[in-house]
Backbone as JSON, one array per atom type, in Angstrom:
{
  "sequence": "XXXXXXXXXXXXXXXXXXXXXXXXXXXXXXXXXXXXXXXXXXXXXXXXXXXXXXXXXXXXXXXXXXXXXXXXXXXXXXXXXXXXXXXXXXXXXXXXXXXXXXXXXXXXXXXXXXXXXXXXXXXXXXXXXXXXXXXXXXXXXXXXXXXXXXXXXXXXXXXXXXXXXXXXXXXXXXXXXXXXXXXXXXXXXXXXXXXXXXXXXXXXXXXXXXXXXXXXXXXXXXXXXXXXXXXXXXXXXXXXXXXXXXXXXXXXXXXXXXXXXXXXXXXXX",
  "N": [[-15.39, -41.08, 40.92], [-16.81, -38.19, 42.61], [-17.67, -34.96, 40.64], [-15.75, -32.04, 41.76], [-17.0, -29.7, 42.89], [-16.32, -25.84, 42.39], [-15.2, -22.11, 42.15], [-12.9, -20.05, 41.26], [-10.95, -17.12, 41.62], [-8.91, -14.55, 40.76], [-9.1, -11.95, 41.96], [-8.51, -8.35, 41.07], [-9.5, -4.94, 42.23], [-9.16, -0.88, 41.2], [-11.18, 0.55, 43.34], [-13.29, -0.36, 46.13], [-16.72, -1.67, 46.73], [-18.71, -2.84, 48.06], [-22.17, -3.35, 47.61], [-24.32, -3.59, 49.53], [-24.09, -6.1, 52.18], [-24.08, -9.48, 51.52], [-24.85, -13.43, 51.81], [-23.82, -16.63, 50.8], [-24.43, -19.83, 49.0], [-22.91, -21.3, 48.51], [-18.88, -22.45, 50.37], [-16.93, -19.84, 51.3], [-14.06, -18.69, 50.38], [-11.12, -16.64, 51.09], [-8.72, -14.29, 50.37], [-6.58, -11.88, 51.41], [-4.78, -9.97, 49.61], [-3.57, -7.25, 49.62], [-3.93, -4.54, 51.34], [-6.12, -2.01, 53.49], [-9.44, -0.73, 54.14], [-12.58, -2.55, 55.49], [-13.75, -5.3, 56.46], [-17.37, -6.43, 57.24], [-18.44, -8.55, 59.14], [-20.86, -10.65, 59.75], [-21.78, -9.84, 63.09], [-19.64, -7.92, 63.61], [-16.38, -6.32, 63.09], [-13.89, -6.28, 60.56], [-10.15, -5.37, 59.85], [-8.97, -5.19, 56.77], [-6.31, -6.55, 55.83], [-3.19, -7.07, 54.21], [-2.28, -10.38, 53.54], [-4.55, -11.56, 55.25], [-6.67, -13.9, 55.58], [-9.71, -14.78, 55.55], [-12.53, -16.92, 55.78], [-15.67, -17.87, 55.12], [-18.86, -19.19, 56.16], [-22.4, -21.17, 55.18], [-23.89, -19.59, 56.24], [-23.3, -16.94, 56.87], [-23.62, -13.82, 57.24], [-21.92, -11.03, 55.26], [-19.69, -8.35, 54.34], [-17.44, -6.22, 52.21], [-15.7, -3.03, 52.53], [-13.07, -1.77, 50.32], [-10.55, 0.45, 50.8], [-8.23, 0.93, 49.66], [-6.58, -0.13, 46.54], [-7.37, -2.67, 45.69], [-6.41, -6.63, 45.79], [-7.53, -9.7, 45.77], [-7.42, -13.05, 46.29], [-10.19, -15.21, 45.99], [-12.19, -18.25, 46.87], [-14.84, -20.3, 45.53], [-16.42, -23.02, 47.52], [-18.98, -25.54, 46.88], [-21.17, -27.45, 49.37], [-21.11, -29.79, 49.11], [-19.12, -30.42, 47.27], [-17.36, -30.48, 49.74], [-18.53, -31.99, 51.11], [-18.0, -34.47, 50.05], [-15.2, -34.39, 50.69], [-14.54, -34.53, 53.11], [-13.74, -36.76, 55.65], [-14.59, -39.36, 58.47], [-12.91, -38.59, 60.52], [-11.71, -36.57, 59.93], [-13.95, -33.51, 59.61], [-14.46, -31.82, 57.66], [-16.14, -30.1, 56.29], [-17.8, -29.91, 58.26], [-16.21, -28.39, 60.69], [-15.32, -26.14, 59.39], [-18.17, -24.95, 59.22], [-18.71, -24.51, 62.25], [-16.36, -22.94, 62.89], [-15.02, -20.68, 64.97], [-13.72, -18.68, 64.46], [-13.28, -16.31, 61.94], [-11.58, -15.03, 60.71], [-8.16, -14.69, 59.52], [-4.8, -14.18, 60.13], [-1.98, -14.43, 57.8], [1.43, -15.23, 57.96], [4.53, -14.19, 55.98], [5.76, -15.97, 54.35], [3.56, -18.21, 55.02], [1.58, -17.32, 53.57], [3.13, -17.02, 50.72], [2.76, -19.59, 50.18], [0.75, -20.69, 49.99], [-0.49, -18.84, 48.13], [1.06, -19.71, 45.49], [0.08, -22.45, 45.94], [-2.7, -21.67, 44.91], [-2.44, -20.53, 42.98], [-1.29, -22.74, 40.5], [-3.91, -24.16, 41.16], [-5.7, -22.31, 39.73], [-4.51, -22.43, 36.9], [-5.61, -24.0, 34.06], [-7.02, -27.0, 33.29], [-5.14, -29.61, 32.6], [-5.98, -32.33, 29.7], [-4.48, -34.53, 30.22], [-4.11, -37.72, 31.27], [-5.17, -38.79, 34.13], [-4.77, -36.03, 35.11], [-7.12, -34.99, 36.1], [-7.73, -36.05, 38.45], [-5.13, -35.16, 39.69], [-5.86, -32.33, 39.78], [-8.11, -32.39, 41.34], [-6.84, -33.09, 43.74], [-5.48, -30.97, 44.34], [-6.91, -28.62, 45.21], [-8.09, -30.5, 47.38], [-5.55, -29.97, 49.1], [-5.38, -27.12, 48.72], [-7.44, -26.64, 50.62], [-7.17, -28.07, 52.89], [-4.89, -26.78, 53.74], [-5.86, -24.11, 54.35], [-7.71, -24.59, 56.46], [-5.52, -25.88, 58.36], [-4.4, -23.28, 58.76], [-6.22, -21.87, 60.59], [-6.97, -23.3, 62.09], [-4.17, -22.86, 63.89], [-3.74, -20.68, 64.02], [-4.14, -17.07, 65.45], [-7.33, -15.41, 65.93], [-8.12, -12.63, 63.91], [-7.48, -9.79, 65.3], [-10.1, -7.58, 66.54], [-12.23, -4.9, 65.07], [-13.13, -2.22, 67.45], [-15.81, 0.4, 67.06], [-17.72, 3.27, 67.5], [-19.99, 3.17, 66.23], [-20.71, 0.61, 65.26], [-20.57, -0.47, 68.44], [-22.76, 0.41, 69.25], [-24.86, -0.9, 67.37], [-24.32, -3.33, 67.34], [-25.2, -4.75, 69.18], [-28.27, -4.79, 68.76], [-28.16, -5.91, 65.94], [-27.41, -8.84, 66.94], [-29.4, -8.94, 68.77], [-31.48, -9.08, 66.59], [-30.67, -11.43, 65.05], [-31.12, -13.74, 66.68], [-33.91, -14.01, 67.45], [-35.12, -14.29, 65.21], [-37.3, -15.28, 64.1], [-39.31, -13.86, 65.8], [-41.9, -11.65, 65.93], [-40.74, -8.59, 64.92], [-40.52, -4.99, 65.08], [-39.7, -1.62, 63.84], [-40.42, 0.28, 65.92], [-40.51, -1.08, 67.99], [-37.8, -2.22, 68.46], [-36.52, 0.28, 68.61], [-37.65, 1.18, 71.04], [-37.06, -1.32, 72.75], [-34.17, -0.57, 73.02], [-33.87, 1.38, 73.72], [-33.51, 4.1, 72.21], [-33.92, 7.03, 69.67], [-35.68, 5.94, 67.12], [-35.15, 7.18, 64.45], [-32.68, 7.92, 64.46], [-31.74, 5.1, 64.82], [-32.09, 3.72, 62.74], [-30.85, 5.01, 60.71], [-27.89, 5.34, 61.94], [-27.78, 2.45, 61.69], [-27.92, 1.49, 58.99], [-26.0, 3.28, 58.07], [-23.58, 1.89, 59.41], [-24.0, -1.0, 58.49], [-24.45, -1.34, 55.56], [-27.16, -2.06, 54.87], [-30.71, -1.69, 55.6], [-32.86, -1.83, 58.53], [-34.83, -3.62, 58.25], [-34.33, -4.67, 55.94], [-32.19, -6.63, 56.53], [-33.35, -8.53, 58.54], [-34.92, -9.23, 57.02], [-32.74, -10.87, 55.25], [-31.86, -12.66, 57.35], [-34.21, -13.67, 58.12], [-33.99, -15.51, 55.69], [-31.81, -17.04, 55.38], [-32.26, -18.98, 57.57], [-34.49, -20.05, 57.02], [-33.2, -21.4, 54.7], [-31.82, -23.47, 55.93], [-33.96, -24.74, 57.06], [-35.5, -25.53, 55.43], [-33.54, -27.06, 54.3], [-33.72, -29.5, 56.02], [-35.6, -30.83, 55.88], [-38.56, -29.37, 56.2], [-41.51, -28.54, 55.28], [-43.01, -26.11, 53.06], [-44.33, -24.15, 53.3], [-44.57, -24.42, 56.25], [-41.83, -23.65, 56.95], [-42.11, -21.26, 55.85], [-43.75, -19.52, 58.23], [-42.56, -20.63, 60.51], [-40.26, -19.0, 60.46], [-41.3, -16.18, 60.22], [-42.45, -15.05, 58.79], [-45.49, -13.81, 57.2], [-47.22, -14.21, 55.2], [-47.92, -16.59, 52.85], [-47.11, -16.48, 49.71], [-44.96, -14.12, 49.76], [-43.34, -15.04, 51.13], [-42.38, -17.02, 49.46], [-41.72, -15.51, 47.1], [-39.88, -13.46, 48.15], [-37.71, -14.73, 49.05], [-36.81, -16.57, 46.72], [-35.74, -14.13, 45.25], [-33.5, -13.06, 46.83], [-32.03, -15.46, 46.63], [-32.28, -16.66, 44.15], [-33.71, -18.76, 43.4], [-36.79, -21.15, 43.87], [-37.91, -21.63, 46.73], [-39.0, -24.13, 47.21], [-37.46, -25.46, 45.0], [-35.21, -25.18, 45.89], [-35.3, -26.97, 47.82], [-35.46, -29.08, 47.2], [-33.38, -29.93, 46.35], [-31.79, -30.91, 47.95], [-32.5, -33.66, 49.47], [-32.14, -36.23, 48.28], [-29.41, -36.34, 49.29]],
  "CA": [[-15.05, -39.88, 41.68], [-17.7, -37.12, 42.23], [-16.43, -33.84, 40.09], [-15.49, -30.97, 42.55], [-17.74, -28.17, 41.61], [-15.71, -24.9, 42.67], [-14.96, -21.15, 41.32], [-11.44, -19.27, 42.04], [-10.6, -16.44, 41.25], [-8.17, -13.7, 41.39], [-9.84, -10.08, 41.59], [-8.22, -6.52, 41.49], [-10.17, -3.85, 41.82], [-8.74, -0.06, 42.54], [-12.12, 1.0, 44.05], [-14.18, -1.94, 45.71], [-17.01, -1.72, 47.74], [-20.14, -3.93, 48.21], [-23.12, -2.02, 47.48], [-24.83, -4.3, 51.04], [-24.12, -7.41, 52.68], [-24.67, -10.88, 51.3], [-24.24, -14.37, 51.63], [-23.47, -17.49, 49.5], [-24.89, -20.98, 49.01], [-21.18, -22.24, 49.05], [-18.3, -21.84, 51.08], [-16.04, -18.86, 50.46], [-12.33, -18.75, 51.22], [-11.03, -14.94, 50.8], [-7.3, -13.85, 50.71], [-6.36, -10.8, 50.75], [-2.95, -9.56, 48.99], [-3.35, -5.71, 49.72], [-4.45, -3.93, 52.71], [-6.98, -0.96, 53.72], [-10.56, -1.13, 54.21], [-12.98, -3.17, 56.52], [-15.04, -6.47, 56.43], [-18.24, -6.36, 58.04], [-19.36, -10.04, 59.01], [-22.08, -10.89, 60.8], [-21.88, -7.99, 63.82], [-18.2, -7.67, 63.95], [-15.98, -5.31, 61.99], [-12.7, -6.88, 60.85], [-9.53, -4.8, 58.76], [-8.11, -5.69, 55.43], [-4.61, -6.46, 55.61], [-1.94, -8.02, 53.44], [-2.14, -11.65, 54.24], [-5.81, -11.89, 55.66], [-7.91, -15.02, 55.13], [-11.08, -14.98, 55.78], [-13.61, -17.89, 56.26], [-17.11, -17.95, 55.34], [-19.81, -20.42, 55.82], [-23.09, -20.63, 53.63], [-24.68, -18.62, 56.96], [-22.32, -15.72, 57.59], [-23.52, -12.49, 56.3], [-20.73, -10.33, 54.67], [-19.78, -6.98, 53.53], [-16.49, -5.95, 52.26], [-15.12, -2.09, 51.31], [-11.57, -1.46, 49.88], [-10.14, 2.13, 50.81], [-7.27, 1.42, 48.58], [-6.48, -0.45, 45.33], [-7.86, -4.45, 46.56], [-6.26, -7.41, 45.04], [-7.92, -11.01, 46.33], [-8.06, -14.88, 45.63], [-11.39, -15.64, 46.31], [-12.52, -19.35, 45.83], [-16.04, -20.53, 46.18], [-16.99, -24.66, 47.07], [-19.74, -26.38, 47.32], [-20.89, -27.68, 49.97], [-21.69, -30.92, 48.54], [-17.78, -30.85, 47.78], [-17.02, -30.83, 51.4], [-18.95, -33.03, 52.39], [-17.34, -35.4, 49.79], [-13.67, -34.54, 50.95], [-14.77, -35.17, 54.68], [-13.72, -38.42, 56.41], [-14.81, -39.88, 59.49], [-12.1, -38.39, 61.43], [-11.92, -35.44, 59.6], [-14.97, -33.29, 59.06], [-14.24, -30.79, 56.51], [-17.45, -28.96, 56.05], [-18.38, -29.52, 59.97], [-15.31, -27.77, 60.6], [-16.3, -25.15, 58.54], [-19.66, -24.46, 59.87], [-18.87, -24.33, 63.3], [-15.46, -22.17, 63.36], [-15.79, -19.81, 65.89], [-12.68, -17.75, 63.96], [-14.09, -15.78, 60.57], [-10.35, -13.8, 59.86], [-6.81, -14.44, 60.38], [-3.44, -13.09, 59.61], [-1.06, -15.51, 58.08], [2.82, -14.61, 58.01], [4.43, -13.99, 54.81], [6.04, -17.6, 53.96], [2.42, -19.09, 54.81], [0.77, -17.02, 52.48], [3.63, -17.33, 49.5], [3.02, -20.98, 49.68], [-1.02, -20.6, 49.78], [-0.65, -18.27, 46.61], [1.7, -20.76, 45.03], [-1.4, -23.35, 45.52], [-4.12, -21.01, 44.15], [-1.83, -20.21, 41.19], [-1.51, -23.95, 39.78], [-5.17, -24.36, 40.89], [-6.54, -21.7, 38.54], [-4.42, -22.79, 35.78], [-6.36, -24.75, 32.92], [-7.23, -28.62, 33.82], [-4.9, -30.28, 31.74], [-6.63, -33.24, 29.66], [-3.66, -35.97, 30.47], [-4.43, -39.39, 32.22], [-5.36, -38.53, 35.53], [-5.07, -34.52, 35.41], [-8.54, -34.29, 36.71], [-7.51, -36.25, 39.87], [-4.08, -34.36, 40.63], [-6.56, -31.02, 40.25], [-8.68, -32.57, 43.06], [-5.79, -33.35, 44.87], [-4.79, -29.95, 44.61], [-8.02, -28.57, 45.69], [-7.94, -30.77, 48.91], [-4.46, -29.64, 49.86], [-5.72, -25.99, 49.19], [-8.61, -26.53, 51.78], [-7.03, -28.19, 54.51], [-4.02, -25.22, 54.11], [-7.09, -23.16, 54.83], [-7.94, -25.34, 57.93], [-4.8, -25.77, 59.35], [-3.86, -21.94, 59.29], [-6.96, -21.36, 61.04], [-6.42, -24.02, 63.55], [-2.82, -23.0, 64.27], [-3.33, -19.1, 64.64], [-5.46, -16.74, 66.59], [-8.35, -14.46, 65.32], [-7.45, -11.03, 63.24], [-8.22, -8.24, 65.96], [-11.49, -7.02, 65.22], [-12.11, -3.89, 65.01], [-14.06, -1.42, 68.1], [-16.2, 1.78, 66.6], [-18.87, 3.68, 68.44], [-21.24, 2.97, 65.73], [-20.42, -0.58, 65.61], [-20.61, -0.55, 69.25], [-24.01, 0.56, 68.99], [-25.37, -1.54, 66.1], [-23.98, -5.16, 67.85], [-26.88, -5.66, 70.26], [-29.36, -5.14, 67.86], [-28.03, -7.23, 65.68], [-27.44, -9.57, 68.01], [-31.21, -9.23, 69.06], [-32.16, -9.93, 65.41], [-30.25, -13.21, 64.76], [-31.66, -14.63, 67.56], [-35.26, -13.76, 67.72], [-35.41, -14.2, 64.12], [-38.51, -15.58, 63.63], [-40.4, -13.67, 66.33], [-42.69, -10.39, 65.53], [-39.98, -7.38, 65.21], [-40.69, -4.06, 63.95], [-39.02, -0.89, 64.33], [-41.13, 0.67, 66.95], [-39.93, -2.57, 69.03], [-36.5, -2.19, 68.27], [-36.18, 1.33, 69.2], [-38.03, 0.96, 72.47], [-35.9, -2.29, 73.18], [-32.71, -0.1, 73.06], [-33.94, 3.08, 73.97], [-33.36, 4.79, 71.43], [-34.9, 7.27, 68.64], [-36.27, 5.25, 65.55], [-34.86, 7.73, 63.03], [-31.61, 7.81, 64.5], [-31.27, 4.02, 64.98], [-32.11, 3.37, 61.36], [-29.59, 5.56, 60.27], [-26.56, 4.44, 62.0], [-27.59, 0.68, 61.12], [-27.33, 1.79, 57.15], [-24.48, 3.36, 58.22], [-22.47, 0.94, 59.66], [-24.17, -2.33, 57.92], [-25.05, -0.79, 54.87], [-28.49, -2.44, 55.14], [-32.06, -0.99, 56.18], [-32.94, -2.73, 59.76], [-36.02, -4.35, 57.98], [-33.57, -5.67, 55.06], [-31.26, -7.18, 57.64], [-34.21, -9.01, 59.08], [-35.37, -10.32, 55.63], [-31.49, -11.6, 55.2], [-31.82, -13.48, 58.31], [-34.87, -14.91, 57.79], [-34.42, -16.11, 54.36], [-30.73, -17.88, 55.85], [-32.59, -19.76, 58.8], [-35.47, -20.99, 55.65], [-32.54, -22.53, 54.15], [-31.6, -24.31, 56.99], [-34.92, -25.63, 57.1], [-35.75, -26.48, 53.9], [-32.88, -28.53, 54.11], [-33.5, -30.27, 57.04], [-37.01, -31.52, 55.41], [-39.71, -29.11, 56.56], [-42.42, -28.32, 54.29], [-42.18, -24.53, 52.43], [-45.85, -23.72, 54.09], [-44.36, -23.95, 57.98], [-40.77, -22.86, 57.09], [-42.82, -19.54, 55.81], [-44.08, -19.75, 59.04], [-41.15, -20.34, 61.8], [-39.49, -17.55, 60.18], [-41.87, -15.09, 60.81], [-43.45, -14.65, 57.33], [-47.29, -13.98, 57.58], [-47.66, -14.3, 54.16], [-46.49, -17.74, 52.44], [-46.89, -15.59, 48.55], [-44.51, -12.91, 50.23], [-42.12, -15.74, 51.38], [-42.03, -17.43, 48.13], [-41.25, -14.12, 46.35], [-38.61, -13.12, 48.6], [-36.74, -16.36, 48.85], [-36.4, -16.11, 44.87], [-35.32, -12.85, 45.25], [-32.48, -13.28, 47.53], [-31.37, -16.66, 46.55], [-32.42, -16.89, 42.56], [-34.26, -19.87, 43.42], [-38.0, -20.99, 44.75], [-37.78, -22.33, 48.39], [-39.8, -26.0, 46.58], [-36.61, -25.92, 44.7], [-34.41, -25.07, 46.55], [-35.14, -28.4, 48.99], [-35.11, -30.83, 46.07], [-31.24, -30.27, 45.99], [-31.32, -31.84, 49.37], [-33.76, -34.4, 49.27], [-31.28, -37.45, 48.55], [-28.08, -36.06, 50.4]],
  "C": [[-16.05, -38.76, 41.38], [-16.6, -35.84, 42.01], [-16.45, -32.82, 40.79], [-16.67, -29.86, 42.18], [-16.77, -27.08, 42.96], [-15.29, -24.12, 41.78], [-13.79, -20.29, 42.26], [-11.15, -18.45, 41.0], [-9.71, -15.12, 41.82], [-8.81, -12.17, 41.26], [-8.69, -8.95, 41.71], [-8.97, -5.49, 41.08], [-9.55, -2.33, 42.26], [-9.62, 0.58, 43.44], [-12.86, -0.2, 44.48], [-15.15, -1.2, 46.77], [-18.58, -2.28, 47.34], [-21.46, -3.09, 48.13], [-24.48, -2.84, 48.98], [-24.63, -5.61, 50.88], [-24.73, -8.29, 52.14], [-24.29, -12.19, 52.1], [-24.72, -15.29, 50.58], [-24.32, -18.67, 50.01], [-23.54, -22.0, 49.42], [-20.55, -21.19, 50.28], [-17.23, -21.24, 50.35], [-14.74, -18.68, 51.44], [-11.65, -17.59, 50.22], [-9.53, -14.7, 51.26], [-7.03, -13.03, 50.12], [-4.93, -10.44, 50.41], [-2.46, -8.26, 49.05], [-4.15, -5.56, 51.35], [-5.06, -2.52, 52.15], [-8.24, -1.35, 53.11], [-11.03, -1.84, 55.79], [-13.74, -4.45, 56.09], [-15.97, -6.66, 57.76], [-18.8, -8.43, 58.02], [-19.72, -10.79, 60.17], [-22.81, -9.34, 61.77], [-20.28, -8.07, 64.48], [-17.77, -7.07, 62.77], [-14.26, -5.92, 61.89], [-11.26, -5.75, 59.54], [-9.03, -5.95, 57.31], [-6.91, -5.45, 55.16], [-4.55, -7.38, 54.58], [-2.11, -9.48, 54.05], [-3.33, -12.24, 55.01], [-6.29, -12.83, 55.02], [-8.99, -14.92, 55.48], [-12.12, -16.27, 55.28], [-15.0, -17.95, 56.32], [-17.55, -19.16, 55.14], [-20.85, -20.22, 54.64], [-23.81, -19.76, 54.76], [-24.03, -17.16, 57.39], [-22.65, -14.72, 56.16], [-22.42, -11.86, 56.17], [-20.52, -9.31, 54.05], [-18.14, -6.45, 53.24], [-16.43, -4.38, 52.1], [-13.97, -1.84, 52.21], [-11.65, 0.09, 50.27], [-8.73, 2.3, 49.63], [-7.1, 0.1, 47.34], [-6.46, -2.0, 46.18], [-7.48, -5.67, 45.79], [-7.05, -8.93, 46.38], [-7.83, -12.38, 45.62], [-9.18, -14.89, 46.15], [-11.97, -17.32, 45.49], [-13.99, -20.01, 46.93], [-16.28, -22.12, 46.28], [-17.97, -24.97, 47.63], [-19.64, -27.04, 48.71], [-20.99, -29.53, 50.28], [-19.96, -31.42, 48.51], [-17.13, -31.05, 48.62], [-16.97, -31.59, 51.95], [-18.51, -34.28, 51.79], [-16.09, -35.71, 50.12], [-13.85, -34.97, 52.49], [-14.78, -36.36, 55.2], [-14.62, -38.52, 58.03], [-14.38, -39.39, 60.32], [-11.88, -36.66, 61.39], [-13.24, -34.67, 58.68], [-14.84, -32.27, 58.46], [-15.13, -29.78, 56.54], [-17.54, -28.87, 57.67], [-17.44, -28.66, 60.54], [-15.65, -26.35, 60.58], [-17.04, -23.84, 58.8], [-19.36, -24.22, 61.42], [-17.56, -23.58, 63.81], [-15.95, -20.91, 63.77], [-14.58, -18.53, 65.19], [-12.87, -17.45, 62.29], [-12.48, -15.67, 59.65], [-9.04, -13.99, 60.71], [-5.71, -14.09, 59.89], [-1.92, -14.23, 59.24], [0.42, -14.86, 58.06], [3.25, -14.8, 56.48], [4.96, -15.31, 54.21], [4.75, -18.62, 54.16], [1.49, -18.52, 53.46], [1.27, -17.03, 51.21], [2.99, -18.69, 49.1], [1.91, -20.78, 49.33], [-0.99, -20.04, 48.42], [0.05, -19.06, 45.79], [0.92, -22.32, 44.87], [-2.49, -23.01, 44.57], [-3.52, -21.07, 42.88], [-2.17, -21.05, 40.46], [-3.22, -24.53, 40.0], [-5.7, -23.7, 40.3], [-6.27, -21.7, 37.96], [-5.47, -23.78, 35.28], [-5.98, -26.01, 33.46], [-6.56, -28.56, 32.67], [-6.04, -31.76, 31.34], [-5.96, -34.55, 29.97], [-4.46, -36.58, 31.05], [-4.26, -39.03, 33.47], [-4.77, -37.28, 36.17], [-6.14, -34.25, 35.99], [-8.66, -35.04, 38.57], [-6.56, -35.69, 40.38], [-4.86, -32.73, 40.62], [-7.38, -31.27, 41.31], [-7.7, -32.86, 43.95], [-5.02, -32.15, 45.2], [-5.66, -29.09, 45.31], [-8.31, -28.87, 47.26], [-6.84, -30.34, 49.7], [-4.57, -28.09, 50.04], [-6.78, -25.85, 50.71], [-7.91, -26.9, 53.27], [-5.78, -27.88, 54.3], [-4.67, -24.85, 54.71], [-7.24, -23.88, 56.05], [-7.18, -25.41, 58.83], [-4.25, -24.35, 59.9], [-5.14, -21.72, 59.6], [-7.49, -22.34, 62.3], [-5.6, -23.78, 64.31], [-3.05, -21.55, 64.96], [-4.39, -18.1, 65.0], [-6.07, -15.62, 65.42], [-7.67, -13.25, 65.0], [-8.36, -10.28, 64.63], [-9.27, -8.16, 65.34], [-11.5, -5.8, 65.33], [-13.36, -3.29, 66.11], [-14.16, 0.44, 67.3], [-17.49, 1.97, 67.38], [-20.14, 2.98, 67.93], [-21.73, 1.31, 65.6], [-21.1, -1.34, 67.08], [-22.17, -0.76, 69.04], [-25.3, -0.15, 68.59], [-25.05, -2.92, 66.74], [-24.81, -5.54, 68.75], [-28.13, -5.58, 69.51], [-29.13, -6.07, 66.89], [-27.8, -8.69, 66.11], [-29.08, -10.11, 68.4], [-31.78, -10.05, 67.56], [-32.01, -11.1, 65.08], [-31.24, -13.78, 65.33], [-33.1, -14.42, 68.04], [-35.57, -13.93, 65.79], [-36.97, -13.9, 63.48], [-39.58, -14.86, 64.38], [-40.82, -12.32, 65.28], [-41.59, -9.05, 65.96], [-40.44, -6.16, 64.27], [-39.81, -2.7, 64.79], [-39.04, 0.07, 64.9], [-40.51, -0.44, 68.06], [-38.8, -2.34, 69.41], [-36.1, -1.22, 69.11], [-36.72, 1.49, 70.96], [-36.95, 0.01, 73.48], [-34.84, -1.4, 73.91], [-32.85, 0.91, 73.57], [-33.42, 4.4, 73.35], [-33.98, 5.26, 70.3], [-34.82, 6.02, 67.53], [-35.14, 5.52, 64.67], [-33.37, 7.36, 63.26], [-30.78, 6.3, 64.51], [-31.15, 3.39, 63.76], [-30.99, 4.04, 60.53], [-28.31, 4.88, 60.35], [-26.7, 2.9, 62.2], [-27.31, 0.57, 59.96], [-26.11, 1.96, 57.34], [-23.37, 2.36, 58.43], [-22.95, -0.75, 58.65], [-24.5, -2.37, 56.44], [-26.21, -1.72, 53.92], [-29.56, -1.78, 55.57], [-32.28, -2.3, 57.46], [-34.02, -4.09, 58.93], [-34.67, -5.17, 56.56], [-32.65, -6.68, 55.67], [-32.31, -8.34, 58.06], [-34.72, -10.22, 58.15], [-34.15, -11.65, 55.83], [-31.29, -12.27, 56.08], [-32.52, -14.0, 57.93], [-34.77, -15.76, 56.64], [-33.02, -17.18, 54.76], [-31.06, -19.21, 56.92], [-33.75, -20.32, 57.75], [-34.99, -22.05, 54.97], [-32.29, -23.25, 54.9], [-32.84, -25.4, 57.27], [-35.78, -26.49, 56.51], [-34.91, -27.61, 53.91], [-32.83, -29.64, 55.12], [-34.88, -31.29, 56.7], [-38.55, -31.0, 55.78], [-40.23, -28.34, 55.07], [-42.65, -26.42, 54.05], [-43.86, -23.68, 53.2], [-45.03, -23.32, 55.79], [-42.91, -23.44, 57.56], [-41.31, -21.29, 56.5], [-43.0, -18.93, 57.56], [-43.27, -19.46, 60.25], [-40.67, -19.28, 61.47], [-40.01, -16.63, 60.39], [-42.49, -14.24, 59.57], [-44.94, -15.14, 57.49], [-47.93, -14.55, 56.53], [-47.01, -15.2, 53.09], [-46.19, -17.19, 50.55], [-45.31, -14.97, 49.11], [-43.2, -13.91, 50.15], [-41.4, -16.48, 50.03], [-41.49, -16.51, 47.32], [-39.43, -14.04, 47.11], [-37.63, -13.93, 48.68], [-36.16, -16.63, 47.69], [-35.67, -15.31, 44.73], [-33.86, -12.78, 45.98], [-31.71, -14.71, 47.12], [-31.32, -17.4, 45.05], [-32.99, -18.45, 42.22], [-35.6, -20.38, 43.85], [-37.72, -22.08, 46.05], [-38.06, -24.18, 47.7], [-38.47, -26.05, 45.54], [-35.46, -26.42, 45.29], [-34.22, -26.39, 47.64], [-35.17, -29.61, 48.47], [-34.13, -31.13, 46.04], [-30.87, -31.35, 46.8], [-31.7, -33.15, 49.71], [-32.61, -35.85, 49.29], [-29.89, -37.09, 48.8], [-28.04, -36.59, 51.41]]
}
């Protein structure tokens, strides 16, 4: 039996707030137990209620802040574990990766039971005779909880703000042009709008710089390509890095790893 790798934990913080948007290598499964605040993820703005799950992949940028005292489970897995719990019929990770629903709202008897899972899963592995298989078996019944309440029930409202408003076609533009030549003479022309002011309310609302946003894309669509088997010279390259030094740096920098490592992981997967 391959050994799960996964981290769960329960947080409370009474002040929280993300100092800018990340994402993960794993997948992150987020329940919230308090309300107030917002989660920013991707270019949508979603609240923080009581009973919220949330759903990340390893590509979904993310930004949380708490307005009032924030308790969460948060549990991080591999995606290596996924792809071991995934049958034929059922694709676990593919799943996953391709839910079109980030955040949803469970009712309060779905979420007792869910916390009533997490609980006995972040107790201590006992060492008995086949404790380390009823903790994977607890593990899989946490995940596809998570799956089926996000099969069964519809998307959390998201949230409409001017600035938001604003800020969702440019980001929008960025995803998807990733790799071409953007700068923020471009941008502002694009949209028709001043420079100064467009850079502003993108901090504002994403609390990112347009050009850091840009990085954080490209360095997400690198991984993708690293792992698919292209060589760390042209994935510099497609992405829209001039400079393959620059890319190597930054890739480290954002991910605590070098890109030529980073694709060895994959290599016999």
């Amino acid at each position: 039996m391959v050994q799960p790798k996964y981290h769960l934990s329960l947080n409370r913080d009474t002040d929280w707030r993300m100092n800018k948007p990340h994402f993960h290598e794993d997948i992150e499964i987020l329940l919230s137990l308090s309300s107030g605040g917002e989660f920013f993820i991707e270019n949508e703005l979603y609240p923080i209620n009581e009973n919220s799950l949330f759903l990340f992949n390893e590509v979904t940028i993310h930004k949380s802040i708490a307005r009032s005292p924030y308790a969460r489970y948060v549990l991080h897995i591999s995606s290596e574990t996924l792809r071991y719990f995934s049958t034929k019929y059922s694709d676990i990770l593919g799943f996953i990766r391709k839910a079109p629903v980030r955040c949803t709202v469970l009712d309060k008897a779905q979420t007792e039971i869910l916390v009533g899972k997490l609980k006995e899963l972040d107790r201590p592995t006992e060492t008995g005779f086949c404790a380390d298989i009823r903790k994977t078996m607890l593990l899989v019944d946490v995940v596809t909880s998570v799956i089926s309440a996000f099969s069964v029930t519809e998307s959390e409202e998201k949230l409409q703000t001017p600035a938001l408003s604003q800020v969702s076609p440019i980001l929008h533009y960025i995803q998807t042009n990733v790799s071409a030549p953007i700068s923020l003479d471009s941008l502002a022309a694009r949209f028709f709008i001043s420079k100064y002011y467009m850079c502003h309310r993108f901090k504002n609302t994403t609390g990112l710089t347009i050009m850091d946003y840009i990085i954080n894309c490209r360095i997400l669509k690198a991984r993708e390509l690293l792992r698919q088997g292209f060589r760390v010279q042209e994935v510099s390259e497609r992405v829209g890095f001039r400079n393959n030094a620059h890319f190597i740096r930054t890739f480290g920098a954002l991910t605590g790893i070098s890109p030529k490592q980073y694709a060895k992981k994959y290599i016999n997967l």
